[in-house]
Every structure is written in structure tokens, then in C-alpha cells.
PDB file of N, CA, C and O in Angstrom:
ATOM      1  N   UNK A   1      31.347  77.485 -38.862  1.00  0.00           N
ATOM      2  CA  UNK A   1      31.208  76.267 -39.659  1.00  0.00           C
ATOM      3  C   UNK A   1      31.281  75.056 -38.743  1.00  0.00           C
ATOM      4  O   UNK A   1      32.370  74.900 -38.190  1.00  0.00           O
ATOM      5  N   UNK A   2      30.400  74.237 -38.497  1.00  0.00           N
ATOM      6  CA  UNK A   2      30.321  73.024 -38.350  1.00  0.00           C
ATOM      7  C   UNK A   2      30.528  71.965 -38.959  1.00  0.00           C
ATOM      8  O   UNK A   2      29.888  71.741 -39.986  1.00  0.00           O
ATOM      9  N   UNK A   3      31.752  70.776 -38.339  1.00  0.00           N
ATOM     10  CA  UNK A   3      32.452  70.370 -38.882  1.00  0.00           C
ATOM     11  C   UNK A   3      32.253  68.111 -38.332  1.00  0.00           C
ATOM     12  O   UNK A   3      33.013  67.665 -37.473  1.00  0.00           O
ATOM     13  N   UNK A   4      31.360  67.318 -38.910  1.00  0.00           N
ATOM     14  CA  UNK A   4      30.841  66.237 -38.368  1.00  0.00           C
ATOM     15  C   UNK A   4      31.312  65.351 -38.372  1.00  0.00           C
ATOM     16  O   UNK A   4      30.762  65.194 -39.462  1.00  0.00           O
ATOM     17  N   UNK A   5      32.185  63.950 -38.159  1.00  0.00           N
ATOM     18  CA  UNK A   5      32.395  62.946 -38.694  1.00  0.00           C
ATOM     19  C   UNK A   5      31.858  62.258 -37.813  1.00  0.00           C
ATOM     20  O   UNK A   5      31.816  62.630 -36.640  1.00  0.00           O
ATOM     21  N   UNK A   6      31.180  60.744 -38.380  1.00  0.00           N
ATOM     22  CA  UNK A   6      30.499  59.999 -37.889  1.00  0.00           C
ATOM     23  C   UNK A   6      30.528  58.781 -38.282  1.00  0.00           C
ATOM     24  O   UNK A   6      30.416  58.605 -39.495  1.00  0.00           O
ATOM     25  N   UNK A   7      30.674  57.661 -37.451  1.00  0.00           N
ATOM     26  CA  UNK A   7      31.276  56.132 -38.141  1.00  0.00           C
ATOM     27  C   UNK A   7      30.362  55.345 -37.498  1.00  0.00           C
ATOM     28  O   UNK A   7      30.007  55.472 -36.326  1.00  0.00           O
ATOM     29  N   UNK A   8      29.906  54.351 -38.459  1.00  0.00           N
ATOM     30  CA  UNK A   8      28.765  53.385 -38.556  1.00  0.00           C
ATOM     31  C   UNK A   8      29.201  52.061 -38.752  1.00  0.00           C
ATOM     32  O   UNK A   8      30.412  51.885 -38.885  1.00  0.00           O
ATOM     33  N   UNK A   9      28.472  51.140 -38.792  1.00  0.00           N
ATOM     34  CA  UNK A   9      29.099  49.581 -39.397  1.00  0.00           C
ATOM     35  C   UNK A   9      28.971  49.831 -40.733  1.00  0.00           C
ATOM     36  O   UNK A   9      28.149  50.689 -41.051  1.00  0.00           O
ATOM     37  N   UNK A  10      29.556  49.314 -41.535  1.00  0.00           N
ATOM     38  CA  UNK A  10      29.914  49.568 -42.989  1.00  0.00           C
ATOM     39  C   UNK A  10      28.425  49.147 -43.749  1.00  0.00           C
ATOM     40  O   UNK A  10      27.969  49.720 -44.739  1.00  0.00           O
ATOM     41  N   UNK A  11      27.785  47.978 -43.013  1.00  0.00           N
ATOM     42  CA  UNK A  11      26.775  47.290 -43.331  1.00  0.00           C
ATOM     43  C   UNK A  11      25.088  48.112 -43.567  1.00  0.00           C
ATOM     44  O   UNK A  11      24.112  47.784 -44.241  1.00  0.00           O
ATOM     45  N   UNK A  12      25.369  49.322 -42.628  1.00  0.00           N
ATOM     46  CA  UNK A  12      24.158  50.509 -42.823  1.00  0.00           C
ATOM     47  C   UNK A  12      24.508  51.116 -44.172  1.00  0.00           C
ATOM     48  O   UNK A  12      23.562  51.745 -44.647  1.00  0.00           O
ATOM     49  N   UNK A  13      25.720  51.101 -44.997  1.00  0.00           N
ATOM     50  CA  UNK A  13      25.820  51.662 -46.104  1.00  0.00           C
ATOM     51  C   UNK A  13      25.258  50.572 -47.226  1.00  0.00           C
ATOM     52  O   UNK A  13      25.682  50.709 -48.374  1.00  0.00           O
ATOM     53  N   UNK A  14      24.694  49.923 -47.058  1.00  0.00           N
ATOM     54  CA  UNK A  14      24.081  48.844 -47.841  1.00  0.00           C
ATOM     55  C   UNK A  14      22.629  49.247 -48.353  1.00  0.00           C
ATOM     56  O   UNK A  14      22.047  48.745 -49.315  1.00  0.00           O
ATOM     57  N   UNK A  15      22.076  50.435 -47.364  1.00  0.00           N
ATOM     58  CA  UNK A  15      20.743  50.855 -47.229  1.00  0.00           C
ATOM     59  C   UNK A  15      21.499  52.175 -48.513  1.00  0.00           C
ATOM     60  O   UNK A  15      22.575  52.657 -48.161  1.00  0.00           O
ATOM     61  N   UNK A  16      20.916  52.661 -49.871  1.00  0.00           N
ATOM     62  CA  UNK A  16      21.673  53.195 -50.472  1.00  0.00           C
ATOM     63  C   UNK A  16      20.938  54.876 -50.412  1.00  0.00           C
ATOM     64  O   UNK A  16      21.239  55.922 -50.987  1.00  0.00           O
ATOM     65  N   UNK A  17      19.873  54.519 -49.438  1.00  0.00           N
ATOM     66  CA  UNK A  17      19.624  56.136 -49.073  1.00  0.00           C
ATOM     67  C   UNK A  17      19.826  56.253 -47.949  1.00  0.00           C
ATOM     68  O   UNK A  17      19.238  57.193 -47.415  1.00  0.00           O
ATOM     69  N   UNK A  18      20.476  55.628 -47.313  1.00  0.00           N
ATOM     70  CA  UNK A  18      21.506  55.601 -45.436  1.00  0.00           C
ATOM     71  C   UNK A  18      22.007  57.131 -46.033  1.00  0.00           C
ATOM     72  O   UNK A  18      21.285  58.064 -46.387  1.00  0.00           O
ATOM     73  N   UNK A  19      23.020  57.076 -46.022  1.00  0.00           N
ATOM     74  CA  UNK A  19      24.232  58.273 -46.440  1.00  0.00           C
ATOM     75  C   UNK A  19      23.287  59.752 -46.639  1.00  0.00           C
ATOM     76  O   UNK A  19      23.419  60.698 -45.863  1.00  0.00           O
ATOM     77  N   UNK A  20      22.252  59.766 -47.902  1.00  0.00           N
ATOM     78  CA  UNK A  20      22.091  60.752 -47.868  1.00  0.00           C
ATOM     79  C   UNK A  20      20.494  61.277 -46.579  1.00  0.00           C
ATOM     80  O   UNK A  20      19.932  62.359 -46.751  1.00  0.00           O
ATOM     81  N   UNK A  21      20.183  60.605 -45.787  1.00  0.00           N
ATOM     82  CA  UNK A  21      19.269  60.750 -44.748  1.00  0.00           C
ATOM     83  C   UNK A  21      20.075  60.482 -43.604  1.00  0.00           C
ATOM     84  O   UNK A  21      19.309  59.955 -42.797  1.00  0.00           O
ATOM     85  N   UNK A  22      20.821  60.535 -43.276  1.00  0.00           N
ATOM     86  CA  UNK A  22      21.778  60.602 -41.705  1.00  0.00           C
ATOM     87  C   UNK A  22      23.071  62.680 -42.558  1.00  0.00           C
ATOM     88  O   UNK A  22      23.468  63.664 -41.933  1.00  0.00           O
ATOM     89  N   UNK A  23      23.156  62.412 -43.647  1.00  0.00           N
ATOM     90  CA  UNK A  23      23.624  63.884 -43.822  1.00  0.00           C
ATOM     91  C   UNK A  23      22.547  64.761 -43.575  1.00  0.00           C
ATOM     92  O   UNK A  23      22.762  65.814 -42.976  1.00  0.00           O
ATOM     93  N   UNK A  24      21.235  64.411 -44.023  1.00  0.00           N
ATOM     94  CA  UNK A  24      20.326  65.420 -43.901  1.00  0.00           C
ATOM     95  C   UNK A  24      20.231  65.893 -42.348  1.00  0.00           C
ATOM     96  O   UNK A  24      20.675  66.947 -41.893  1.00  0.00           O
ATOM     97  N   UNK A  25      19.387  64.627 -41.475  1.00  0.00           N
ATOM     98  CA  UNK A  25      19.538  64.382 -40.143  1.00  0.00           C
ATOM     99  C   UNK A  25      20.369  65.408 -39.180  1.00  0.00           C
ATOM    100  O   UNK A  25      19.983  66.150 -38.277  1.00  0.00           O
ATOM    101  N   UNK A  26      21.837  65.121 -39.804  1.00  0.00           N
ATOM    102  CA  UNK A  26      23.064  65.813 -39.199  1.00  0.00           C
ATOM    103  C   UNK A  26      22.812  67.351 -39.293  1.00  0.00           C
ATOM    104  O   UNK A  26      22.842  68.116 -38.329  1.00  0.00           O
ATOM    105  N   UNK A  27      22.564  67.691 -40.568  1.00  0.00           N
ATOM    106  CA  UNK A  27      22.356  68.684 -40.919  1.00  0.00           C
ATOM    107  C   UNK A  27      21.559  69.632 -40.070  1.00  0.00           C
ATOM    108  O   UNK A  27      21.850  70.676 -39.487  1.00  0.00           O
ATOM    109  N   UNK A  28      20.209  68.770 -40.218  1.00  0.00           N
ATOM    110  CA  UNK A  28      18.675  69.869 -39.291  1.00  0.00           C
ATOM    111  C   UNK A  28      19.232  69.428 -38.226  1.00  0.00           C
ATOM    112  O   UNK A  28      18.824  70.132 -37.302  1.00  0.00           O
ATOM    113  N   UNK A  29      20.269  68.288 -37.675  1.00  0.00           N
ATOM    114  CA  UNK A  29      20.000  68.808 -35.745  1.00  0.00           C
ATOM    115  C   UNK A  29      21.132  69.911 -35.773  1.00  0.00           C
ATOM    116  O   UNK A  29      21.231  70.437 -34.664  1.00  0.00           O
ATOM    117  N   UNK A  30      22.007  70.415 -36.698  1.00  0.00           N
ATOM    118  CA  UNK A  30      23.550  71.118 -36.190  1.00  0.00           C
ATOM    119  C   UNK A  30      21.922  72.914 -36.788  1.00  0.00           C
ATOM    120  O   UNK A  30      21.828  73.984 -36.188  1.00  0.00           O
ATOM    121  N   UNK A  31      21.546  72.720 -37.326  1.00  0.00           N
ATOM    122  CA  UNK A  31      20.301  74.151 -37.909  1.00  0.00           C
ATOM    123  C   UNK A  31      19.425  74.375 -36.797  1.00  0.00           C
ATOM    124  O   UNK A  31      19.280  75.559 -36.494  1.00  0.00           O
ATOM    125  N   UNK A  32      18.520  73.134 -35.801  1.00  0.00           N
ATOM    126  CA  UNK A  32      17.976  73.123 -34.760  1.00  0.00           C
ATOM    127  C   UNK A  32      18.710  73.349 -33.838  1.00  0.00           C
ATOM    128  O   UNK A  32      17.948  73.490 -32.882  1.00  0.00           O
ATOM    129  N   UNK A  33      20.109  73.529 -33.367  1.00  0.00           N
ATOM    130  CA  UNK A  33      21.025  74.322 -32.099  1.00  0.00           C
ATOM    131  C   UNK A  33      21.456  75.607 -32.689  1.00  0.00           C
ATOM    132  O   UNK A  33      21.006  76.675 -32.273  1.00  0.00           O
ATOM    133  N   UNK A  34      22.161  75.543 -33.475  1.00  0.00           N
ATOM    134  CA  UNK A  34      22.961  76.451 -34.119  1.00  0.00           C
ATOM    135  C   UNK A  34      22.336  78.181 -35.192  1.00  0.00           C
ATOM    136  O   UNK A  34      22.705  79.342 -35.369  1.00  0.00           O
ATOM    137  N   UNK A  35      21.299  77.308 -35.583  1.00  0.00           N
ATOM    138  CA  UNK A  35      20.765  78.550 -37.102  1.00  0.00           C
ATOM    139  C   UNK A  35      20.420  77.633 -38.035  1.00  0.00           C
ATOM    140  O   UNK A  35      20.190  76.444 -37.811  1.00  0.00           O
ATOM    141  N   UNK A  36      20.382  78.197 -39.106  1.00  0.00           N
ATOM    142  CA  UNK A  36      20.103  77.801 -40.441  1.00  0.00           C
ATOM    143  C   UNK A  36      21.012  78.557 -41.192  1.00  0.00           C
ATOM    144  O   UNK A  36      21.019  78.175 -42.362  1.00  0.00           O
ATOM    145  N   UNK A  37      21.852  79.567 -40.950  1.00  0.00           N
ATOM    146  CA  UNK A  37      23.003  79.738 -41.389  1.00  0.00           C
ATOM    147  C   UNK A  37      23.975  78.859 -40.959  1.00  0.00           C
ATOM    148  O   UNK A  37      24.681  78.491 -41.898  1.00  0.00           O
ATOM    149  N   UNK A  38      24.362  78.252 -39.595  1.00  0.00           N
ATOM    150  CA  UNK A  38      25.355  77.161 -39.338  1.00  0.00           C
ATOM    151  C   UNK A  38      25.107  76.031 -40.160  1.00  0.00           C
ATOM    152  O   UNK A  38      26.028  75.319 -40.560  1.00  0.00           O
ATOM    153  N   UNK A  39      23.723  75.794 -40.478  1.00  0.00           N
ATOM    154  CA  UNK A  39      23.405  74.532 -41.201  1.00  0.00           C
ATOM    155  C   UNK A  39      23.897  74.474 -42.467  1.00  0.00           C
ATOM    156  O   UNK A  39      24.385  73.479 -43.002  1.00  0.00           O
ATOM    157  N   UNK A  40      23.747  75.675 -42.989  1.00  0.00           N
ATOM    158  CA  UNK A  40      23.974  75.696 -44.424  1.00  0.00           C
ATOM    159  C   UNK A  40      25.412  75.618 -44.622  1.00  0.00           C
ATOM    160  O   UNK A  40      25.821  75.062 -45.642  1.00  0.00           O
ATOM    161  N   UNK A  41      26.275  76.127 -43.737  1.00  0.00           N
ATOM    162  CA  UNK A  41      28.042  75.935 -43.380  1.00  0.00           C
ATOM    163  C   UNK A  41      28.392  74.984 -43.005  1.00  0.00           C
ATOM    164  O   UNK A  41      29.606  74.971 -42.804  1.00  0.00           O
ATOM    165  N   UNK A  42      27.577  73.563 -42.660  1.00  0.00           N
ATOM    166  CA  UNK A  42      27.848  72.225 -41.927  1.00  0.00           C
ATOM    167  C   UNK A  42      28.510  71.127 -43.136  1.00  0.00           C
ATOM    168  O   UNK A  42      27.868  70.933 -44.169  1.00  0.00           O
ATOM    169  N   UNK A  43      29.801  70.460 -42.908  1.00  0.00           N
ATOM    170  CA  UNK A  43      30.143  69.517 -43.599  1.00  0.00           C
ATOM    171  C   UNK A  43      30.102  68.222 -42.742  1.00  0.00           C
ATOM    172  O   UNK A  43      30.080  68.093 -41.518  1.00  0.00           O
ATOM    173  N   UNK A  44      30.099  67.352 -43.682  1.00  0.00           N
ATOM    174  CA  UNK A  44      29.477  65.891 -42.621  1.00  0.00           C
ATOM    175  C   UNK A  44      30.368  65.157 -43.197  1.00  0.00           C
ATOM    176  O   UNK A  44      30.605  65.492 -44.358  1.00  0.00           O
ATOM    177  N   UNK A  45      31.261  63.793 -42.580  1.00  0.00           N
ATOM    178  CA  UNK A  45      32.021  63.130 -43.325  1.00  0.00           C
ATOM    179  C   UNK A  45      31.440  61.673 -42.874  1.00  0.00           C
ATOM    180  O   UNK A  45      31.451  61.483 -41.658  1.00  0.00           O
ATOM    181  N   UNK A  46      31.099  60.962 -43.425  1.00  0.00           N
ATOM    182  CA  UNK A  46      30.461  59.507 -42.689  1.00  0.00           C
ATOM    183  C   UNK A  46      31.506  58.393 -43.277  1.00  0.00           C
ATOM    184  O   UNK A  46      31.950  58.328 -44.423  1.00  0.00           O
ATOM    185  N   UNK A  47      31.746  57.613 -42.266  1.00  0.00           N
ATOM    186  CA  UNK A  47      32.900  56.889 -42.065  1.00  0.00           C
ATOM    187  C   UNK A  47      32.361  55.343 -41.829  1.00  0.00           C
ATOM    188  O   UNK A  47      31.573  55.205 -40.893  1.00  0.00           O
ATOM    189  N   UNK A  48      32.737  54.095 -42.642  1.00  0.00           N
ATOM    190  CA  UNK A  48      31.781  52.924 -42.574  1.00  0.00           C
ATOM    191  C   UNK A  48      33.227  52.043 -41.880  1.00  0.00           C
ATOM    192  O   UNK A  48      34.357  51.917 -42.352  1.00  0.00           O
ATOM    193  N   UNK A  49      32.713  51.598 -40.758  1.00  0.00           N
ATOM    194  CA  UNK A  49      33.774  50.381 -40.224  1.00  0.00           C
ATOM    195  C   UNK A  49      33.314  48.681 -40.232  1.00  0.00           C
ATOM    196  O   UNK A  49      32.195  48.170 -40.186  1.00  0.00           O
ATOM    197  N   UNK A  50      34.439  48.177 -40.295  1.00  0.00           N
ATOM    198  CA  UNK A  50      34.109  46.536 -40.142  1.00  0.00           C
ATOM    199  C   UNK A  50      34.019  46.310 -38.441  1.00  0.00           C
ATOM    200  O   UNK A  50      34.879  46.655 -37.631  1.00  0.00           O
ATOM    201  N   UNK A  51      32.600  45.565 -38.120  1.00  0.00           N
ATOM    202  CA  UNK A  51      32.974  45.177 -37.412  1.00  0.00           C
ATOM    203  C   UNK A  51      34.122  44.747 -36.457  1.00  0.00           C
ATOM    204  O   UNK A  51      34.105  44.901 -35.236  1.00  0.00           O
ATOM    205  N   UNK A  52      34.824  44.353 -36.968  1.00  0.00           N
ATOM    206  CA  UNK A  52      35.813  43.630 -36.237  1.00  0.00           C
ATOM    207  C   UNK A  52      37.042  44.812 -36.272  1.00  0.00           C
ATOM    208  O   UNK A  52      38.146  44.704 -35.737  1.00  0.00           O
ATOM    209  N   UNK A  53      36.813  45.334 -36.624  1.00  0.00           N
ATOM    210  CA  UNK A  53      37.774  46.805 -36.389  1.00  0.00           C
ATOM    211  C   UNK A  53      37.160  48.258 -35.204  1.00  0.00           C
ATOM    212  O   UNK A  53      37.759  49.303 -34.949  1.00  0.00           O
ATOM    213  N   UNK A  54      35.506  47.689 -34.579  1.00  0.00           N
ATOM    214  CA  UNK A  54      35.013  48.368 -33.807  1.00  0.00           C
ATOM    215  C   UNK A  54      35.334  47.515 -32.322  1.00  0.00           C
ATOM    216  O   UNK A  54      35.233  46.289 -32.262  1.00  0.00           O
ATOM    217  N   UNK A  55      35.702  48.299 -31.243  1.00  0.00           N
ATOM    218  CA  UNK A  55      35.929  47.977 -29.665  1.00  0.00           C
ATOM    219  C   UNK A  55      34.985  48.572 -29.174  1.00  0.00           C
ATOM    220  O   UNK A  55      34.619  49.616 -29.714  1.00  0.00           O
ATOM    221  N   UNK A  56      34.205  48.003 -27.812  1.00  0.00           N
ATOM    222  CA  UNK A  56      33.128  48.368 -27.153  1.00  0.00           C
ATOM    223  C   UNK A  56      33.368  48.006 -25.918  1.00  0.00           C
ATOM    224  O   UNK A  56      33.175  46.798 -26.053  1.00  0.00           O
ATOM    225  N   UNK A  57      33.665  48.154 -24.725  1.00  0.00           N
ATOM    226  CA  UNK A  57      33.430  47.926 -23.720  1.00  0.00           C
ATOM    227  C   UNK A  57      34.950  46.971 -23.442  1.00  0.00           C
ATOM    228  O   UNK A  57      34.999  46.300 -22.411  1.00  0.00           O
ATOM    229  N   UNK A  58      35.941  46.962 -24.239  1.00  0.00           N
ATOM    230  CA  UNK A  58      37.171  45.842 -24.612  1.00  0.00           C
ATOM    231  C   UNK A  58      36.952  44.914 -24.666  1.00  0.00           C
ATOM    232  O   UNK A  58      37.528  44.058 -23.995  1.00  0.00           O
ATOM    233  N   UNK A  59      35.629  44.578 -25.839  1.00  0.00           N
ATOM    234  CA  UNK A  59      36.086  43.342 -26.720  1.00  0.00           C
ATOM    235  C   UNK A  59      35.881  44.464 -28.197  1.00  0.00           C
ATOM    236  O   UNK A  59      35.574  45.655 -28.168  1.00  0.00           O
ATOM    237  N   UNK A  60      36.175  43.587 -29.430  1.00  0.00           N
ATOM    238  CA  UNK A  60      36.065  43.965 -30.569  1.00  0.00           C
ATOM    239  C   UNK A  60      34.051  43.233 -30.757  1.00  0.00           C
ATOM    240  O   UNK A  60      33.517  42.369 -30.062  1.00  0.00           O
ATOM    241  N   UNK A  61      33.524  43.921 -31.783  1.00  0.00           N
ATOM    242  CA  UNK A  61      32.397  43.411 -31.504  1.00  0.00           C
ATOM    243  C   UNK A  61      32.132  42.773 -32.667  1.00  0.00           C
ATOM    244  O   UNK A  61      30.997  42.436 -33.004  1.00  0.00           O
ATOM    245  N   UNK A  62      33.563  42.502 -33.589  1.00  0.00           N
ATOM    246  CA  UNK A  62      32.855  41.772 -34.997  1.00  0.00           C
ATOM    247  C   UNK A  62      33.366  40.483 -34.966  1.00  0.00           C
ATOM    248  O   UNK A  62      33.059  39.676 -35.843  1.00  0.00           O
TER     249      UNK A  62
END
């Protein structure tokens, strides 16, 4: 079982088919390494941050 979490700016969740086309995405690349049995066992958790709660290089970038 393949197991995903993945964190974005909160602001891509605004797009209201974001979420379910980055699960799909996740999905066929963990089926394109793994199988299509791993794929079908893959859970994805997508995680939306504020800017200003993301660090890059040590600054915050929001």
C-alpha cells in the first residue's frame, strides 16, 4: 500500500477540480512505478497551506 501526502498553497484549492485531478495524477504515477494493483491500494492525503506558514530557502514566502 502506498501511502501520499502532499501540501500545496491553500489557494490551488480554489480550482474545485484541483483535489480530484492531482489524486488522480498521484494515483497513475504510484500504478506507472508500482502496478495497478499498488494503485488501486494508494491513499493520497492533500494538505492546503497559507502562505505565510510555507519556508523556502529561510524566508517564509507569504
Amino acid at each position: 500500500m502506498a501511502h501520499i501526502e502532499a501540501s500545496f498553497f491553500k489557494s490551488r484549492f480554489d480550482d474545485e477540480t484541483f483535489s480530484a485531478k492531482m489524486v488522480e495524477a498521484l494515483t497513475q504515477a504510484v500504478g506507472s512505478v508500482l502496478g495497478d494493483e499498488a494503485a488501486n491500494d494508494t491513499a493520497i492525503v492533500l494538505h492546503g497551506i497559507e502562505p505565510s506558514h510555507w519556508g523556502y530557502r529561510g524566508k517564509l514566502l507569504g
